[in-house]
N, C-alpha and C positions, 0 to 999 in steps of 0.2 A: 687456245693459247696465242696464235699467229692473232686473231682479230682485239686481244686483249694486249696484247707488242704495239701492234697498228692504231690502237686506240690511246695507248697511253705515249706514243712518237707523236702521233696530231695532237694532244692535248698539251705536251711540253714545246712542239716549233711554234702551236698557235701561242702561248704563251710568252715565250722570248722574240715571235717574230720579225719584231720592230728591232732588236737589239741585232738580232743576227743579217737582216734585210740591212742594215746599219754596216757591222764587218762584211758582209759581201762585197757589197759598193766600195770601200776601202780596201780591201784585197784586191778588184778590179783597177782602180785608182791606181795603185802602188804598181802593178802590173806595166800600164800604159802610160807611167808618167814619164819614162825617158821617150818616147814619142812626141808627147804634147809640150812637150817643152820647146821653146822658140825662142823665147825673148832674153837677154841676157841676165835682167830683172829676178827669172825665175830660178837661177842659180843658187839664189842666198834662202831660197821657202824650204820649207822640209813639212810630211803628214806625218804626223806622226799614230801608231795603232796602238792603244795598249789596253793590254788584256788584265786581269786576275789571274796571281799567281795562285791562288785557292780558287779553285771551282765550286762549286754548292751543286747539289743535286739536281738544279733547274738546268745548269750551267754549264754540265758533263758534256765532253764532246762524242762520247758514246754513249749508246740507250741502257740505260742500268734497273729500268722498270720500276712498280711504282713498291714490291713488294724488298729489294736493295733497297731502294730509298729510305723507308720505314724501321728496315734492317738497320740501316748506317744511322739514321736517329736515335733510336732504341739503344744503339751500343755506346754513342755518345753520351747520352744522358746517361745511361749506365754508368761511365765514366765520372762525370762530370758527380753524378748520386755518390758514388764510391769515395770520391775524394772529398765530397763533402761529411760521409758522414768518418771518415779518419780524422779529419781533421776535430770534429765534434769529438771523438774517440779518444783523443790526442789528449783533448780538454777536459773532460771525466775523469783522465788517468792522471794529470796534473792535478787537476782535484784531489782526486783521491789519496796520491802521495802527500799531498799537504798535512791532510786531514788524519791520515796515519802518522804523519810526525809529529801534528799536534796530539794525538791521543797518546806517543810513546812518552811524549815530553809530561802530559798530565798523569801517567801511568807511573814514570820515573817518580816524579812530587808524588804522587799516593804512597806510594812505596817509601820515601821519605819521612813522610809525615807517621805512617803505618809505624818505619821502625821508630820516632821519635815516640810516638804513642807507649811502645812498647819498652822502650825504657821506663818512662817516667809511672807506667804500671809496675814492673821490679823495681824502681825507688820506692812506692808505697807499700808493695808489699813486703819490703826489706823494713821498711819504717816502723810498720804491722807486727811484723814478728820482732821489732827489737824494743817498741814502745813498753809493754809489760814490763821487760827485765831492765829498763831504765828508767821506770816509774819506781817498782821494787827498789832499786838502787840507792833513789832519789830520800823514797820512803825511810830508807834503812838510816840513810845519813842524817836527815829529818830528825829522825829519833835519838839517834846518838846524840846531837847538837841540843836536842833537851832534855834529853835525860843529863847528859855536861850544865848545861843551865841550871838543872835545878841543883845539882848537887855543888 
């Protein structure tokens, strides 16, 4: 464990070493400058240092190893996966209620048309059962009107 600490400390200072060999020198610097100043000139200069308020895993000021690191990716993406597919979720489900209103609305009109249907079937067969005895009817006055003619 200790040479697998010590391995992955040398692989992340070699890697930022230019960066950090960089703030050293400027921490020194800022240190010694009320010393080295002399001239009345140097009054008005300022260093200025400035860091990252977000650190990155490279960037940690303590050793968080390399199996953390993987960890804190892993659970970002996680994140990052999660809210992506809510948001996809979001949009399936607005889908969806659309599509259900469209169907209550074509459902409503079926149901419309259904009971229009079902009238104009009791017109016919009201029609059906009265046609005969208004043919009879018709028949009967028919006859009367010439048997009146002939006579």
């Amino acid at each position: 464990m200790l040479i697998g600490i010590m391995g992955d400390t040398f692989g992340k200072v070699s890697e930022t070493r230019e960066q950090l060999a960089l703030a050293e020198k400027i921490k020194i610097l800022a240190d010694y400058v009320i010393i080295v100043r002399h001239a009345p000139a140097d009054l008005d200069k300022f260093l200025y240092s400035v860091t990252s308020s977000k650190k990155s895993s490279q960037e940690a000021d303590t050793w968080e190893g390399t199996v953390t690191a993987l960890k804190r990716a892993i659970i970002d993406s996680q994140g990052h996966s999660e809210a992506f597919i809510l948001k996809k979720l979001n949009s399936v489900n607005d889908g969806m209620e659309s599509i259900t209103d469209k169907m209550a609305k074509i459902d409503k009109r079926i149901n419309e048309l259904s009971g229009s249907q079902h009238r104009r079937q009791q017109d016919m067969e009201k029609i059906v059962r009265t046609l005969p005895q208004e043919l009879n009817n018709t028949m009967e006055q028919f006859k009367f009107e010439i048997a009146s003619a002939i006579n």
